[in-house]
Biopython code that builds the backbone (N, CA, C, O; Angstrom):
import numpy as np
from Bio.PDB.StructureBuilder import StructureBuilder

atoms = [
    (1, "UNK", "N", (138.992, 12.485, -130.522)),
    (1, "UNK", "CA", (140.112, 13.367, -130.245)),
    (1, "UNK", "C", (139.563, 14.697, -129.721)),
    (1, "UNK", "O", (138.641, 15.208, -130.356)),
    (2, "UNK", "N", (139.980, 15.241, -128.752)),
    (2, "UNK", "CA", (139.644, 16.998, -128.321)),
    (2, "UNK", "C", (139.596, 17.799, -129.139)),
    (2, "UNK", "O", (138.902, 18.809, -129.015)),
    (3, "UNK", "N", (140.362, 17.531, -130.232)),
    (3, "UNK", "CA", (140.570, 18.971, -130.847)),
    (3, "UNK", "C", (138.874, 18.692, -131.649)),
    (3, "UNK", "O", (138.070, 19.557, -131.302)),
    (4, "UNK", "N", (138.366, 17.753, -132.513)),
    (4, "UNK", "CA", (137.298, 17.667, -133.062)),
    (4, "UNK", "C", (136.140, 18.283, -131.827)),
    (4, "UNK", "O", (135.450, 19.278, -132.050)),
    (5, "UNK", "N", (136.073, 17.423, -130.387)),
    (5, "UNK", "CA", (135.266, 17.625, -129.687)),
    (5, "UNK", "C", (135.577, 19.559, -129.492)),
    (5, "UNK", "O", (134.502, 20.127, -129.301)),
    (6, "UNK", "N", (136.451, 20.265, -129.508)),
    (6, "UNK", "CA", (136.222, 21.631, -129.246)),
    (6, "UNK", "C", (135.795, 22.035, -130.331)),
    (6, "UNK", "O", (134.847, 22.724, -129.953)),
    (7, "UNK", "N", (135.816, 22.123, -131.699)),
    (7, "UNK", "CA", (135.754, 22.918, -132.582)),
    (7, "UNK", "C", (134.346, 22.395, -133.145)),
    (7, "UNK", "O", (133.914, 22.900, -134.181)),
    (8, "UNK", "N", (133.709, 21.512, -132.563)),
    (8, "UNK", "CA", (132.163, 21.914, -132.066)),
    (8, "UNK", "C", (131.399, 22.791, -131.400)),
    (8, "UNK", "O", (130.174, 22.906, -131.451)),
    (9, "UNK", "N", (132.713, 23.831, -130.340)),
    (9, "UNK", "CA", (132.112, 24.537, -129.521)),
    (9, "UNK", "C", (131.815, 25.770, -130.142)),
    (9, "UNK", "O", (130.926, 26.543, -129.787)),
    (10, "UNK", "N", (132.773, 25.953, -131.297)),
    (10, "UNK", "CA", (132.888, 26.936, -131.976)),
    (10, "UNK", "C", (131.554, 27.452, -132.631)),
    (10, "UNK", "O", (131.131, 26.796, -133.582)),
    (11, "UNK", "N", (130.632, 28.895, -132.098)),
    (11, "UNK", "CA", (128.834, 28.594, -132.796)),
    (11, "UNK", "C", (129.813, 29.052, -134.313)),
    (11, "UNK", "O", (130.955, 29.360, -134.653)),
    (12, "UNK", "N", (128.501, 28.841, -134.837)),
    (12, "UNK", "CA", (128.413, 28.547, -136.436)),
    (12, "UNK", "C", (128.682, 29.952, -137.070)),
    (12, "UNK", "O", (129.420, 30.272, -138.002)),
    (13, "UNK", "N", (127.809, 30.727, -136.232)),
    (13, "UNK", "CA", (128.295, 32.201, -136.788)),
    (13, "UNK", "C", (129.195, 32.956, -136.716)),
    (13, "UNK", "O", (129.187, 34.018, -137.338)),
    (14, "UNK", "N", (130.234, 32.563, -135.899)),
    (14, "UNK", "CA", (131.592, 32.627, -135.789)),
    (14, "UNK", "C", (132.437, 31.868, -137.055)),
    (14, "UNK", "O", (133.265, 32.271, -137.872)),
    (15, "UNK", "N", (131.933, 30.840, -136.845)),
    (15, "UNK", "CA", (133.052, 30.363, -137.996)),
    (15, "UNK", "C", (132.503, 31.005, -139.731)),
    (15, "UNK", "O", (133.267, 30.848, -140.684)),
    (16, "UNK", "N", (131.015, 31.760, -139.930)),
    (16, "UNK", "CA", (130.541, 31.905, -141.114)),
    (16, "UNK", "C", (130.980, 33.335, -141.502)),
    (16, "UNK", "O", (131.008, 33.723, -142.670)),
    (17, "UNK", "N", (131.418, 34.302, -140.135)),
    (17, "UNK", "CA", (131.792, 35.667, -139.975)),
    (17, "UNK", "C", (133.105, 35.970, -140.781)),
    (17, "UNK", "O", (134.175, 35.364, -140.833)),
    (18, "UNK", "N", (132.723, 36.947, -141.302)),
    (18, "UNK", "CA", (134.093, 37.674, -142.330)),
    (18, "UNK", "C", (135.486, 38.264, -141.384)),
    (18, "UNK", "O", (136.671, 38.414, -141.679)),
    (19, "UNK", "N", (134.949, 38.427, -140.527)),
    (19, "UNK", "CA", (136.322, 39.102, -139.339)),
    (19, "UNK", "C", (136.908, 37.644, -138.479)),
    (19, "UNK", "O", (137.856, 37.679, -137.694)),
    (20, "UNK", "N", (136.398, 36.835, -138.699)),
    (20, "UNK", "CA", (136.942, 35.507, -137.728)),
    (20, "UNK", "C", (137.819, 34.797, -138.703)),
    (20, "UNK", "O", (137.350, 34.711, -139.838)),
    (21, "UNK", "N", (139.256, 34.153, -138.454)),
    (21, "UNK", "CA", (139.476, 33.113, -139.295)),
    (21, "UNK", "C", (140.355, 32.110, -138.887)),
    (21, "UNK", "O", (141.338, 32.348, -138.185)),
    (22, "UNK", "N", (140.073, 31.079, -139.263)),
    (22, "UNK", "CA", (140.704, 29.909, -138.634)),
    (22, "UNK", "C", (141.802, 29.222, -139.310)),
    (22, "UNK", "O", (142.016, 29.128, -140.518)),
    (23, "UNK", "N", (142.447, 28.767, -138.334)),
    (23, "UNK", "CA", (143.662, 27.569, -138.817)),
    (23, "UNK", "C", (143.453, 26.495, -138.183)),
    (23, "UNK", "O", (143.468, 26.523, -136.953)),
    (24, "UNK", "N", (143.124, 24.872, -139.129)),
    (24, "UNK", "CA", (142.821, 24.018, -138.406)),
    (24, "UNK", "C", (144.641, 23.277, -138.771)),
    (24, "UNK", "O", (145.214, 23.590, -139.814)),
    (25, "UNK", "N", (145.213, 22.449, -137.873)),
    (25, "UNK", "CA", (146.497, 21.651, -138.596)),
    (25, "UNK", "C", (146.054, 20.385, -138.276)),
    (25, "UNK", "O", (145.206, 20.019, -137.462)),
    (26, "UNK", "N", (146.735, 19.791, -139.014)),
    (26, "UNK", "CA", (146.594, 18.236, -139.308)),
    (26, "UNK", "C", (147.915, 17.856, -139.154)),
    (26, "UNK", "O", (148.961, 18.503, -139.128)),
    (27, "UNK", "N", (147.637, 16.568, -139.046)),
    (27, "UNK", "CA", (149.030, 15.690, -139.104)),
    (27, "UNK", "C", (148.360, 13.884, -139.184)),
    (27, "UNK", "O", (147.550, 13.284, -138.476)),
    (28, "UNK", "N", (149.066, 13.528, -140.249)),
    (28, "UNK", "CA", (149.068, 12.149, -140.963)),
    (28, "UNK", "C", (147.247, 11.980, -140.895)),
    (28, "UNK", "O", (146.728, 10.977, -140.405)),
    (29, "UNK", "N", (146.480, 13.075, -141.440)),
    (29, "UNK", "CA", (145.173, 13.428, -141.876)),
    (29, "UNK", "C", (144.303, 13.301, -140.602)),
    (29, "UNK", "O", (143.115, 12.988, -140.679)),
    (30, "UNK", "N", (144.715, 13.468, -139.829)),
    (30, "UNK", "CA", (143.911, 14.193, -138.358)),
    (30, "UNK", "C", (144.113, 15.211, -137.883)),
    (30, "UNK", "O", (145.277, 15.607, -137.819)),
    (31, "UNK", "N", (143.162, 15.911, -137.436)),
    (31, "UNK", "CA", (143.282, 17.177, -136.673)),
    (31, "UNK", "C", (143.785, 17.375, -135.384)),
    (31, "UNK", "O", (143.289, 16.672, -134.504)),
    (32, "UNK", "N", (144.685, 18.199, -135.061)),
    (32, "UNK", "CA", (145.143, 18.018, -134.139)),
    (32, "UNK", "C", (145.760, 19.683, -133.430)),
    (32, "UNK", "O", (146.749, 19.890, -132.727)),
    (33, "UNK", "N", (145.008, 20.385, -133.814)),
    (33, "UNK", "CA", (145.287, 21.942, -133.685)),
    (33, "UNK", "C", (144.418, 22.870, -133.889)),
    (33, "UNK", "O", (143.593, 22.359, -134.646)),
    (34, "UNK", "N", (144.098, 23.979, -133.655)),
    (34, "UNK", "CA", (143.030, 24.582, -134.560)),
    (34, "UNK", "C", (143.191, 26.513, -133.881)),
    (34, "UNK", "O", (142.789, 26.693, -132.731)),
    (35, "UNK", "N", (143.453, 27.083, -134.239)),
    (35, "UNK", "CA", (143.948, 28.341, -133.820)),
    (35, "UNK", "C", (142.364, 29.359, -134.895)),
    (35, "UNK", "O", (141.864, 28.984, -135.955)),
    (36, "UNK", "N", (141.910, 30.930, -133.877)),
    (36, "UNK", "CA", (141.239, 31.185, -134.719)),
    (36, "UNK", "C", (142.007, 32.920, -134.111)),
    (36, "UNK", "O", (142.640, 33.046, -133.063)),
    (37, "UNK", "N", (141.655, 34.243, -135.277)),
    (37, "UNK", "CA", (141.710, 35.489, -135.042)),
    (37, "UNK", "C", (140.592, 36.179, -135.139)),
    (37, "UNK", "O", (139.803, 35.595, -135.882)),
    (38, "UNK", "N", (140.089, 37.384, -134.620)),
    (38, "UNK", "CA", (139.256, 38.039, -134.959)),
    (38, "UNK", "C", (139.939, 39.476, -135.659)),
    (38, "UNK", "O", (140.659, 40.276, -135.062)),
    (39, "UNK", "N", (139.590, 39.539, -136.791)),
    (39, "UNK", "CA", (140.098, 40.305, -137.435)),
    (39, "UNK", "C", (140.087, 42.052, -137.066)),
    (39, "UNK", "O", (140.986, 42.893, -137.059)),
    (40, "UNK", "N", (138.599, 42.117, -136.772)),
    (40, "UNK", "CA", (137.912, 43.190, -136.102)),
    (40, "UNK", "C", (138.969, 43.842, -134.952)),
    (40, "UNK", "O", (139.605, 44.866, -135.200)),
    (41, "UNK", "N", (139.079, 43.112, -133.647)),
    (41, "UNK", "CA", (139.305, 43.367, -132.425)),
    (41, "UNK", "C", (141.003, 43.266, -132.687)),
    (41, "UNK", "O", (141.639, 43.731, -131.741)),
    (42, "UNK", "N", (141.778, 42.774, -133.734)),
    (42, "UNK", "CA", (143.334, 42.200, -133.516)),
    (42, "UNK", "C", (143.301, 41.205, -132.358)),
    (42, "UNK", "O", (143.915, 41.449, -131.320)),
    (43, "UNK", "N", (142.725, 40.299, -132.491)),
    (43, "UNK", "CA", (142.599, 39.527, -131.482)),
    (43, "UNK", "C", (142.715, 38.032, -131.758)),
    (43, "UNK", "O", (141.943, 37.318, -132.398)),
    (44, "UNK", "N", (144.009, 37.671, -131.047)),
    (44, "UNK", "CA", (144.326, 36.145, -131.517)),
    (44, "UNK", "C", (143.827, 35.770, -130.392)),
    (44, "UNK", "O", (144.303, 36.049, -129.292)),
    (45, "UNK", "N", (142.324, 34.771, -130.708)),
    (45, "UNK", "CA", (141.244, 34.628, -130.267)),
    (45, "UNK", "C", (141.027, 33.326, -129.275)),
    (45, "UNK", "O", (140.423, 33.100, -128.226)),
    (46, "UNK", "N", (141.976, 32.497, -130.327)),
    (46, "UNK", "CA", (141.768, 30.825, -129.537)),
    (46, "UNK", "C", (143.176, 30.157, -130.787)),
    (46, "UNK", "O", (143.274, 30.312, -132.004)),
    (47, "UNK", "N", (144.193, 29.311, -129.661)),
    (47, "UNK", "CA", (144.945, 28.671, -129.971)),
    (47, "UNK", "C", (144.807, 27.141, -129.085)),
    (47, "UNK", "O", (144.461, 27.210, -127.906)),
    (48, "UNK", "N", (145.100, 25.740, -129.725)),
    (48, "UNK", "CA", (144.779, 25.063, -128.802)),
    (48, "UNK", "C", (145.272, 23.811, -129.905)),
    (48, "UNK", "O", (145.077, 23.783, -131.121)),
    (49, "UNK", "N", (145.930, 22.859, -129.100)),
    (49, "UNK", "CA", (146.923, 21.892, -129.427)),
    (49, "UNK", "C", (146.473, 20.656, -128.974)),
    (49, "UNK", "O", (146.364, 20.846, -127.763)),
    (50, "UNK", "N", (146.088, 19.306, -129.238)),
    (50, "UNK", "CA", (145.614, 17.915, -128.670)),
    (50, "UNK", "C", (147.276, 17.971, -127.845)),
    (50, "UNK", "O", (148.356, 18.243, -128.371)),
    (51, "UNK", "N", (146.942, 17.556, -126.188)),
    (51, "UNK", "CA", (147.824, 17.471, -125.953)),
    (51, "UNK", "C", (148.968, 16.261, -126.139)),
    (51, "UNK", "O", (150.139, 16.387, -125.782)),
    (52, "UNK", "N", (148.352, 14.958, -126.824)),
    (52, "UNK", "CA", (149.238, 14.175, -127.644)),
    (52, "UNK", "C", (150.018, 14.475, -128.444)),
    (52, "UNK", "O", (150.804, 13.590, -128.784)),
    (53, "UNK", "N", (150.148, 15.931, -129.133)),
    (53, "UNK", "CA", (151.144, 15.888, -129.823)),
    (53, "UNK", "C", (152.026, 17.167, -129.595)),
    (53, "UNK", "O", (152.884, 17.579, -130.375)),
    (54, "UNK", "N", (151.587, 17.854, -128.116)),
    (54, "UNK", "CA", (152.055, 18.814, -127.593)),
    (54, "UNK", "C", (153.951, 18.944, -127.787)),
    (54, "UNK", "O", (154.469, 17.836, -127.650)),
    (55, "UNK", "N", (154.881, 19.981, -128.043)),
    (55, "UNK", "CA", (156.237, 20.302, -127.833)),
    (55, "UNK", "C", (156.659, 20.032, -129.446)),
    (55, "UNK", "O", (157.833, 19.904, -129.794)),
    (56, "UNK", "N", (155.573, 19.969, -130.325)),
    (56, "UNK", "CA", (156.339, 18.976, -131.689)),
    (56, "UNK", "C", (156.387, 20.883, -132.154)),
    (56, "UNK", "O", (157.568, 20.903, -132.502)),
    (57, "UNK", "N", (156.106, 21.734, -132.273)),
    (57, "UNK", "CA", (155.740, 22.626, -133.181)),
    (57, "UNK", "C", (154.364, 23.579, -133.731)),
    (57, "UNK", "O", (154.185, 24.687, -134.235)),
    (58, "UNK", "N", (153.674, 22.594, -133.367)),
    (58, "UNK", "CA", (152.527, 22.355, -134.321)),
    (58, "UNK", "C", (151.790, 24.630, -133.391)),
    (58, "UNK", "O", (151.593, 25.722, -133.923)),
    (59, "UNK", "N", (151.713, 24.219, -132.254)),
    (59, "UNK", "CA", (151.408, 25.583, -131.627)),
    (59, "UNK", "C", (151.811, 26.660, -132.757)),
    (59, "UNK", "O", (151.236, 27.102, -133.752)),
    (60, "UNK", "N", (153.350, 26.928, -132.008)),
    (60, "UNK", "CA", (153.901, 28.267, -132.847)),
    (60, "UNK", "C", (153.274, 28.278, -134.115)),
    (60, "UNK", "O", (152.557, 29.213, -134.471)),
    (61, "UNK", "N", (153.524, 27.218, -134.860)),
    (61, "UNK", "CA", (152.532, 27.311, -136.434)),
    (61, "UNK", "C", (151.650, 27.715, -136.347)),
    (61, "UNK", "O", (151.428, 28.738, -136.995)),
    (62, "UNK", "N", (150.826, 27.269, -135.668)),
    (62, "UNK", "CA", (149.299, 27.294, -135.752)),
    (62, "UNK", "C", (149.462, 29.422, -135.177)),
    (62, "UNK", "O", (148.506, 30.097, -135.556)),
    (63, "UNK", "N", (150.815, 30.350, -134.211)),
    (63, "UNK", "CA", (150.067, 31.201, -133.974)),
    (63, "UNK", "C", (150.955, 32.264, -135.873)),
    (63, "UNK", "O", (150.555, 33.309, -136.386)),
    (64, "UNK", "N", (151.762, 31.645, -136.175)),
    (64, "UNK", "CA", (152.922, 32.218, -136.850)),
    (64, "UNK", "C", (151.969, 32.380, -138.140)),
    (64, "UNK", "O", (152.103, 33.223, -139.028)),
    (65, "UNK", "N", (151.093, 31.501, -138.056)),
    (65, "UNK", "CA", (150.243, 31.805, -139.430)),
    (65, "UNK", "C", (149.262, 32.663, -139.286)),
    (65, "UNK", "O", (149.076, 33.549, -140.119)),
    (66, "UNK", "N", (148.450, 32.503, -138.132)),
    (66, "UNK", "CA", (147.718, 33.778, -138.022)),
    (66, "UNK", "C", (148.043, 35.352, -137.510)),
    (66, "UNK", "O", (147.335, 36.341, -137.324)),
    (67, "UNK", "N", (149.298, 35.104, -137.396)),
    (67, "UNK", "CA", (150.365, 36.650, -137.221)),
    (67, "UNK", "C", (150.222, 36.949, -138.975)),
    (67, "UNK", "O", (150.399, 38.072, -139.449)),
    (68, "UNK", "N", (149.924, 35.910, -139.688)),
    (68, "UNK", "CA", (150.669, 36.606, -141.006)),
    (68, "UNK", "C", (149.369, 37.232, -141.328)),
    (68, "UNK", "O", (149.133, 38.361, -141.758)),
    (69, "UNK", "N", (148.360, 35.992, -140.946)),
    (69, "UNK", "CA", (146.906, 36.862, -141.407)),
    (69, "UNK", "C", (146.615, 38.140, -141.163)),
    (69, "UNK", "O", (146.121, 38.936, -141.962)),
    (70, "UNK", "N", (147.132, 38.465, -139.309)),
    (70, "UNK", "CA", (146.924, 39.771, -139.133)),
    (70, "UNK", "C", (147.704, 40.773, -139.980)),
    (70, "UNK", "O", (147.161, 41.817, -140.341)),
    (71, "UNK", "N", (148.696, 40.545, -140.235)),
    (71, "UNK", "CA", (149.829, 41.456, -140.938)),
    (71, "UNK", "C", (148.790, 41.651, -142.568)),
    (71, "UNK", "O", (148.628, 42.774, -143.045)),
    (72, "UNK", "N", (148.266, 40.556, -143.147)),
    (72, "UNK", "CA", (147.506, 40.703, -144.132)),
    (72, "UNK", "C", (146.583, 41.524, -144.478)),
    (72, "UNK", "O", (146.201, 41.835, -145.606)),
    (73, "UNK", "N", (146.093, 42.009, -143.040)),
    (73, "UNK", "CA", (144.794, 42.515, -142.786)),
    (73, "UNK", "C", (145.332, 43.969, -142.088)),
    (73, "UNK", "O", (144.528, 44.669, -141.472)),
    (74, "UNK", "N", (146.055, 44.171, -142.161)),
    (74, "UNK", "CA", (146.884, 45.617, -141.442)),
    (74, "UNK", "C", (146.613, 45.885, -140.200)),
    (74, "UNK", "O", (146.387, 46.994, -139.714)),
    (75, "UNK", "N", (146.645, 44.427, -139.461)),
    (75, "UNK", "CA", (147.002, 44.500, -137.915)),
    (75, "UNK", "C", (148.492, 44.944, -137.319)),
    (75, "UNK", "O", (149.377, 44.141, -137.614)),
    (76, "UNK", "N", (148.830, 45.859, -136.687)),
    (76, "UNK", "CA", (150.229, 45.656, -136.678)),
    (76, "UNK", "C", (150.025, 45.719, -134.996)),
    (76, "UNK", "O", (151.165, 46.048, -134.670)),
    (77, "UNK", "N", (149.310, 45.611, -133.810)),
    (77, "UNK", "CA", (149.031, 45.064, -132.572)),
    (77, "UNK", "C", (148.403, 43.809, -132.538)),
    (77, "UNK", "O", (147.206, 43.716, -132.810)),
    (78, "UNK", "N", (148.968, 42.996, -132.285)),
    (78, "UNK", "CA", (148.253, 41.494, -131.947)),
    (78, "UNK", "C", (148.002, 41.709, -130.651)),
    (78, "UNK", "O", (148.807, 42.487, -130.140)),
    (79, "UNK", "N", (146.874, 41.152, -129.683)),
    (79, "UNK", "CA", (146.693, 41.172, -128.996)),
    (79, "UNK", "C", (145.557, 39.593, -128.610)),
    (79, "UNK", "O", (144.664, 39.075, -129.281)),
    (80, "UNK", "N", (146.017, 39.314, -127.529)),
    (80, "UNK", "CA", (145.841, 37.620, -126.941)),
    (80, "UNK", "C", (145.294, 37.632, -125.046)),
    (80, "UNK", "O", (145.928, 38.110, -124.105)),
    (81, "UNK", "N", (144.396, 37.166, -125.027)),
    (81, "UNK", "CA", (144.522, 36.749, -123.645)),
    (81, "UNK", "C", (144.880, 35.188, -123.216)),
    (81, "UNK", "O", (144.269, 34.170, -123.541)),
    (82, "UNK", "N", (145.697, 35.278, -122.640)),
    (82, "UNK", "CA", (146.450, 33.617, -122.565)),
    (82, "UNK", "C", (146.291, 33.508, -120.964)),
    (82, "UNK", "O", (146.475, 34.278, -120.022)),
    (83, "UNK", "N", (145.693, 31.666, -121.174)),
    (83, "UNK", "CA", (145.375, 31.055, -119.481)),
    (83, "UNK", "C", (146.954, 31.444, -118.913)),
    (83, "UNK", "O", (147.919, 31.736, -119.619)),
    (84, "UNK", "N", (146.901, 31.339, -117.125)),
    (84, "UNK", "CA", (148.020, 31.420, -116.987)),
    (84, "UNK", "C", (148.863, 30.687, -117.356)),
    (84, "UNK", "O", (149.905, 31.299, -117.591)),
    (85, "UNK", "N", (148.951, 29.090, -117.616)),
    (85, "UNK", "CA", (149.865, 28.364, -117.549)),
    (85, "UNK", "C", (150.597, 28.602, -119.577)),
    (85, "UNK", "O", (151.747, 28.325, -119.919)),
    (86, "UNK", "N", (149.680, 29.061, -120.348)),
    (86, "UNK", "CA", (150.351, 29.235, -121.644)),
    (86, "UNK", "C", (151.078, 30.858, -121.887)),
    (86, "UNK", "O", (151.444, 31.384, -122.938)),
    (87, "UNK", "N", (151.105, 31.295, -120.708)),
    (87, "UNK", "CA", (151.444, 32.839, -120.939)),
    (87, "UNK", "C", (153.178, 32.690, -121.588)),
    (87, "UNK", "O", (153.609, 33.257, -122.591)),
    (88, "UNK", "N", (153.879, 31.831, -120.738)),
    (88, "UNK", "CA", (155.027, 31.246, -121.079)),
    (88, "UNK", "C", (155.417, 31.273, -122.503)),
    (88, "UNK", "O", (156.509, 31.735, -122.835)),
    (89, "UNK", "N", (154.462, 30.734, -123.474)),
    (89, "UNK", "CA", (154.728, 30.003, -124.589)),
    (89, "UNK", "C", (154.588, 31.311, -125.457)),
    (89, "UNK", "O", (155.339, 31.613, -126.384)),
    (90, "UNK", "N", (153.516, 32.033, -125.015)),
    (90, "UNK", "CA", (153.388, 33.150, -125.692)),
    (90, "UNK", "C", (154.248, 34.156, -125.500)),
    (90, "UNK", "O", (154.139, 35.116, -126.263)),
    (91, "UNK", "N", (155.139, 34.184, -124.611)),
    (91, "UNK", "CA", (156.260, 35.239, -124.202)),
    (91, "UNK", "C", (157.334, 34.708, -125.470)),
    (91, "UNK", "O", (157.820, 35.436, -126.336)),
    (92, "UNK", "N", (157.568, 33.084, -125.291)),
    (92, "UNK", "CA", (158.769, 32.879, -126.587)),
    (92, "UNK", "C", (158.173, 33.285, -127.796)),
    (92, "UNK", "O", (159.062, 33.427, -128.635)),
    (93, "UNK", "N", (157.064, 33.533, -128.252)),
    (93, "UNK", "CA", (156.631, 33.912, -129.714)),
    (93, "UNK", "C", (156.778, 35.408, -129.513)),
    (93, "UNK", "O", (156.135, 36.074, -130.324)),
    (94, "UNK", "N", (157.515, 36.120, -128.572)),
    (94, "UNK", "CA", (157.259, 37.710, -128.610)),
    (94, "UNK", "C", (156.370, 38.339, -127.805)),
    (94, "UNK", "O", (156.625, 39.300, -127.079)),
    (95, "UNK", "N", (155.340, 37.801, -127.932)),
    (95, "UNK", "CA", (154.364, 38.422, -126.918)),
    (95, "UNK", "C", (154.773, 39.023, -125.649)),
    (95, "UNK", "O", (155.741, 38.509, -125.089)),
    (96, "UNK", "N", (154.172, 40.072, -125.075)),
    (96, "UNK", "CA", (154.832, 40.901, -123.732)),
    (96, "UNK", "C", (153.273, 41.128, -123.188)),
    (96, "UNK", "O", (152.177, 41.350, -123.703)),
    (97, "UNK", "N", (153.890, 40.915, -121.651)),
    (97, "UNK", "CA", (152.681, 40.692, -120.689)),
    (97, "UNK", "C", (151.832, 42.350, -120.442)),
    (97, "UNK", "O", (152.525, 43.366, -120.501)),
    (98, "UNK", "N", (150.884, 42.414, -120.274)),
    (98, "UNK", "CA", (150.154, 43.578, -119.976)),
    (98, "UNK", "C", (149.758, 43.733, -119.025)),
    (98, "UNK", "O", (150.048, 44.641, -118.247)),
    (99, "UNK", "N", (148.973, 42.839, -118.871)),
    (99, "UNK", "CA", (147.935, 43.158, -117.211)),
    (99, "UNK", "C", (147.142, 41.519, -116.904)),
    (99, "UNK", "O", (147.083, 40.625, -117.747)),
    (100, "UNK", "N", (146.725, 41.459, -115.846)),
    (100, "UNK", "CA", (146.373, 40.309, -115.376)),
    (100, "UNK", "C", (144.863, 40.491, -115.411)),
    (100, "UNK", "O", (144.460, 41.603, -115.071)),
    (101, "UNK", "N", (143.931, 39.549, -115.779)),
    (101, "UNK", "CA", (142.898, 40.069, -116.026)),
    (101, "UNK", "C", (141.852, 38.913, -115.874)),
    (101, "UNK", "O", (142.388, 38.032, -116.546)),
    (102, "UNK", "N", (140.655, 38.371, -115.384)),
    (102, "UNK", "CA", (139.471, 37.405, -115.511)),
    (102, "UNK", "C", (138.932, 37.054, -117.206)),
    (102, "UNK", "O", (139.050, 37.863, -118.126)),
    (103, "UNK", "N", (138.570, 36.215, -117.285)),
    (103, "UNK", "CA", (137.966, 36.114, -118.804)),
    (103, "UNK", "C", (137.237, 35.022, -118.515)),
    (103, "UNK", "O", (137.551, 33.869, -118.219)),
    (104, "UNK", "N", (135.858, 35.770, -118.696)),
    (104, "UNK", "CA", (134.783, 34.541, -118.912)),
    (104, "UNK", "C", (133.796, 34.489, -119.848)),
    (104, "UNK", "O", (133.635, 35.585, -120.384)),
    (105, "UNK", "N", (133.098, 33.657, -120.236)),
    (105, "UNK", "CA", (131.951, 33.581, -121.187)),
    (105, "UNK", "C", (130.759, 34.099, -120.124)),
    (105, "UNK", "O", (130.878, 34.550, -118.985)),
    (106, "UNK", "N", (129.521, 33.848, -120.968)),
    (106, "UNK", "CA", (128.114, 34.294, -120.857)),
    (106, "UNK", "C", (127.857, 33.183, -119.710)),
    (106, "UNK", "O", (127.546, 33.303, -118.525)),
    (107, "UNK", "N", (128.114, 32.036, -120.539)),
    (107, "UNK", "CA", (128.301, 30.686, -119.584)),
    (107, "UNK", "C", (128.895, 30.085, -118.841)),
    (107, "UNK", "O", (128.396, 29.041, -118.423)),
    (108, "UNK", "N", (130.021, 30.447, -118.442)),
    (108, "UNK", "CA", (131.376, 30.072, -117.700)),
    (108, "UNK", "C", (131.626, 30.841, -116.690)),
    (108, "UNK", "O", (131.254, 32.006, -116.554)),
    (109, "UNK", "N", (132.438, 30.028, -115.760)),
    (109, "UNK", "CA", (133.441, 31.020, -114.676)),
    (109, "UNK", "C", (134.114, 31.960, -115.359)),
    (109, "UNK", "O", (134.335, 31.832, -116.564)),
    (110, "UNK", "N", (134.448, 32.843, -114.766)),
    (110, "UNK", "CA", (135.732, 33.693, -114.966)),
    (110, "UNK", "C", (136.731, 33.080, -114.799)),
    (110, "UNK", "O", (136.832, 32.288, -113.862)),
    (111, "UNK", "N", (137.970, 33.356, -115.898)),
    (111, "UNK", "CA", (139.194, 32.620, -115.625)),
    (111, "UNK", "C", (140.436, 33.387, -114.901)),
    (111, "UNK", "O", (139.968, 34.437, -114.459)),
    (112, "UNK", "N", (141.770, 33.303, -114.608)),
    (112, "UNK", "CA", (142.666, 33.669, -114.613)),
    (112, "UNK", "C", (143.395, 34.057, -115.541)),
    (112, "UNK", "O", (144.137, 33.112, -115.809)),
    (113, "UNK", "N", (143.721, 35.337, -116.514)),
    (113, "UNK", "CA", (144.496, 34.947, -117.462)),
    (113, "UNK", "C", (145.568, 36.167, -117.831)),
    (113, "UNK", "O", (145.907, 36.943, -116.938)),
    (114, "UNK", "N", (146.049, 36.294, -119.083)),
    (114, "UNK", "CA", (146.906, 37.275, -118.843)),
    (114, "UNK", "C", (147.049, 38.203, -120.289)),
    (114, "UNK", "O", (147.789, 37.883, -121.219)),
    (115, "UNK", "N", (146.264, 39.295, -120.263)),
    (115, "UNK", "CA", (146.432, 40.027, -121.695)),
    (115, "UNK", "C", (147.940, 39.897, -121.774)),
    (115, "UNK", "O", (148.675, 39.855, -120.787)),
    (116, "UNK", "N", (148.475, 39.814, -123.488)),
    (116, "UNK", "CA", (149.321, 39.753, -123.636)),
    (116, "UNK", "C", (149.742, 40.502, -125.146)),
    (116, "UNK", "O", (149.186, 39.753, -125.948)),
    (117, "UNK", "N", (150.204, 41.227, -125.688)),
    (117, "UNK", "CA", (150.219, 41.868, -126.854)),
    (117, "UNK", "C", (152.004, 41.542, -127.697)),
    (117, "UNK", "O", (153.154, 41.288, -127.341)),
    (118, "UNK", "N", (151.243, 41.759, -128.929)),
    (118, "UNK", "CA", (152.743, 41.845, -129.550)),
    (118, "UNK", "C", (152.651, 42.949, -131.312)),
    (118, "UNK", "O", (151.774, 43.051, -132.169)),
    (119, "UNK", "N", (153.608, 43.378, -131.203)),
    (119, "UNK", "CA", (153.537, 44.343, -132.050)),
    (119, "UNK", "C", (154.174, 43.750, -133.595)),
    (119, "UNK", "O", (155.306, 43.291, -133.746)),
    (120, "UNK", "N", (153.177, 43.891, -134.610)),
    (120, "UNK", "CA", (154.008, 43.352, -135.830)),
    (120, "UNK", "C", (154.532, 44.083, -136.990)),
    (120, "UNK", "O", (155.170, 43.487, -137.859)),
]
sb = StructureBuilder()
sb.init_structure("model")
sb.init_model(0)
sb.init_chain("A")
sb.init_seg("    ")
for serial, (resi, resn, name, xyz) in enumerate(atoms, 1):
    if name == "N":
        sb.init_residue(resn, " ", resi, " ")
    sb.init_atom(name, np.array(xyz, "f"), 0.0, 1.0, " ", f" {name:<3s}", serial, name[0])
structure = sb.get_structure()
């Protein structure tokens, strides 16, 4: 399944870090979701859904719980960079567009994507 194959990509010291935290979801004991924040930056970091079970819910959960984390942690700016094609999804959770912006790794292209913030 993808979602296992990504959350290999995830290095180790990310997931062992006190400011990072994750939501993995399951359904009928497989993984099938896995959303992470950085606590540090207010930064809802990585959201990402197997697209087999894409439109059920499982997204918004996966961001509605780590809104609460931030709220836990006395984030009251969430802030997200979303590919273009999920900017959409993140507008129905509240989110409001900012600026259009590249995002790449050390290792990667630069992407297309779209800061997006929401106030909690």
């Amino acid at each position: 399944m993808a979602v296992d194959d990504d959350r290999s990509l995830i290095p180790p010291e990310k997931i062992k870090a006190d400011n990072y935290k994750y939501i993995i979801a399951e359904q009928d004991g497989l993984s099938v979701g896995y959303g992470s924040i950085d606590i540090d930056r207010g930064l809802l970091a990585a959201t990402f859904v197997d697209p087999s079970v894409a439109r059920q819910g499982i997204g918004r959960t996966i961001v509605e719980e780590l809104q609460s984390i931030a709220q836990d942690n006395d984030i009251h700016l969430l802030k997200t960079y979303a590919s273009l094609n999920a900017a959409g999804f993140y507008e129905q959770l509240g989110f409001q567009k900012q600026d259009c912006v590249d995002v790449g790794g050390e290792s990667g292209p630069d992407i297309p994507s779209v800061l997006m913030e929401k106030q909690l």
